[in-house]
Residue frames relative to the residue before (quaternion, step in Angstrom):
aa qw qx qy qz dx dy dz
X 1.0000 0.0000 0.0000 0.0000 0.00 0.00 0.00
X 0.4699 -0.6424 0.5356 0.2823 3.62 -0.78 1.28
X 0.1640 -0.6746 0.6319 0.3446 3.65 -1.43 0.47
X 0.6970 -0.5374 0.4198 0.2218 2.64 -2.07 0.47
X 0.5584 -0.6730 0.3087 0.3741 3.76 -0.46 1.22
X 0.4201 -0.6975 0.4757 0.3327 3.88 -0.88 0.53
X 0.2676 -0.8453 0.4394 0.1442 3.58 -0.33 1.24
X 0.6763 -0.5865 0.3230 0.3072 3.66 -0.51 1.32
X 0.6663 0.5946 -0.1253 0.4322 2.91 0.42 -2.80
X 0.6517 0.6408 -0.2049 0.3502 3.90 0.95 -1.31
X 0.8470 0.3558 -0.0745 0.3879 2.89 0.63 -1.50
X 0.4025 0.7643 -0.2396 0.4433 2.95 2.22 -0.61
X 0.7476 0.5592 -0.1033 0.3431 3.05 1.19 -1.70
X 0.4184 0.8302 -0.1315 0.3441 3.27 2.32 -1.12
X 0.7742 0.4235 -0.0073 0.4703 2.40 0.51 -2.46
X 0.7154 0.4410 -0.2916 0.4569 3.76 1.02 0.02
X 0.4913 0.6978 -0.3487 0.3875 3.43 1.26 0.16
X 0.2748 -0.7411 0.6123 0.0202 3.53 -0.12 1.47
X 0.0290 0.8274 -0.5491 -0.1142 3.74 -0.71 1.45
X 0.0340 0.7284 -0.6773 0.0974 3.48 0.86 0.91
X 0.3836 -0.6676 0.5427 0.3357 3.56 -1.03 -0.03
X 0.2610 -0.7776 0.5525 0.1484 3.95 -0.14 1.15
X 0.4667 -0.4948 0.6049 0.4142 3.83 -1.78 -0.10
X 0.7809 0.3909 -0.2392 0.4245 3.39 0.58 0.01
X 0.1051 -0.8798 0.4615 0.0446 3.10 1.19 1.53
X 0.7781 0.4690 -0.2906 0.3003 4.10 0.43 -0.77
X 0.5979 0.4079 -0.3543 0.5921 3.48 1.77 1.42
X 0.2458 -0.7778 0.5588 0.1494 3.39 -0.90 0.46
X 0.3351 -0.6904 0.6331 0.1013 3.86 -1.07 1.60
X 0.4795 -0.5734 0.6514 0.1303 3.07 -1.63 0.95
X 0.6125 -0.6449 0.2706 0.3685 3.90 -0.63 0.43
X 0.4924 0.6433 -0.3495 0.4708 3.36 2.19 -0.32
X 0.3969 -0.7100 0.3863 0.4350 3.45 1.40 -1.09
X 0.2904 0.6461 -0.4914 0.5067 3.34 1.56 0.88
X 0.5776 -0.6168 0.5261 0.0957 3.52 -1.36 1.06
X 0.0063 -0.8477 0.4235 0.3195 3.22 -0.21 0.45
X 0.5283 -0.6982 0.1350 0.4639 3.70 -0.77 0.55
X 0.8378 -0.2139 0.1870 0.4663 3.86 -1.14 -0.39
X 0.5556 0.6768 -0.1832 0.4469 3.40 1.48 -1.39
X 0.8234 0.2439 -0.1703 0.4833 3.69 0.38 -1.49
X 0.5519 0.6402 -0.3840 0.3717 3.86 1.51 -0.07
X 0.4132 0.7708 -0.1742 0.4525 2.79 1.65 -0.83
X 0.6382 0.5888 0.0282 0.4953 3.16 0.71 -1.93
X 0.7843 0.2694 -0.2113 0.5174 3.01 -0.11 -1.13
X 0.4496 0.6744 -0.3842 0.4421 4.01 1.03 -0.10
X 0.8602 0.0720 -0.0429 0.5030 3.04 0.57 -0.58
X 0.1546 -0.8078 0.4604 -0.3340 3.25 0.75 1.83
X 0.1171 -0.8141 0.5399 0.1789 3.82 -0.46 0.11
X 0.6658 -0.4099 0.4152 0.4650 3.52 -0.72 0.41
X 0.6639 0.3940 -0.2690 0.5759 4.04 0.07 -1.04
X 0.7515 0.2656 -0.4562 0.3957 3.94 0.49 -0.28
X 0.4893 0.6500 -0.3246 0.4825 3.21 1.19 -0.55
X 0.6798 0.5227 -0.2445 0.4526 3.60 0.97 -0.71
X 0.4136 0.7207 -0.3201 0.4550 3.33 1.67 -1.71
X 0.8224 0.4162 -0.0913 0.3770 2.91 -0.58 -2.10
X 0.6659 0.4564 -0.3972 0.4364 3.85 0.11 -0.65
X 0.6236 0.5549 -0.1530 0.5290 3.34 1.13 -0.97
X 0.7586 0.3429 -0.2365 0.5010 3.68 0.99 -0.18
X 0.6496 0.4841 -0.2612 0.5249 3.09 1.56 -0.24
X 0.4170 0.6145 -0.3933 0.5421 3.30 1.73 0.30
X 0.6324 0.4810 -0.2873 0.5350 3.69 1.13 -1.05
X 0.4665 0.7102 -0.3869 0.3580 3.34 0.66 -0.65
């Protein structure tokens, strides 16, 4: 089974995901503390392992 290409825009989105734990558990904060909107949560839902991998890996460069 072919994998599914690793999507930039995705992983982009990753590497900006601030996991402090918030009181407002049913949104996700960018590391600036900007929300992100409905659209890129969305997105980021449906991440693949390899982006999920991507992005940990770029936040290592970081």
């Amino acid at each position: 089974m072919p994998q599914p290409p690793v999507r930039a825009n995705v992983v982009v989105l990753l590497t900006k995901v601030d996991s402090t734990p918030r009181d407002d558990r049913s949104l996700l904060y960018r590391r600036n503390g900007t929300a992100f909107t409905t659209a890129e949560h969305d997105l980021i839902c449906t991440a693949t392992p390899a982006e999920v991998t991507a992005a940990h890996a770029q936040r290592q460069l970081e």
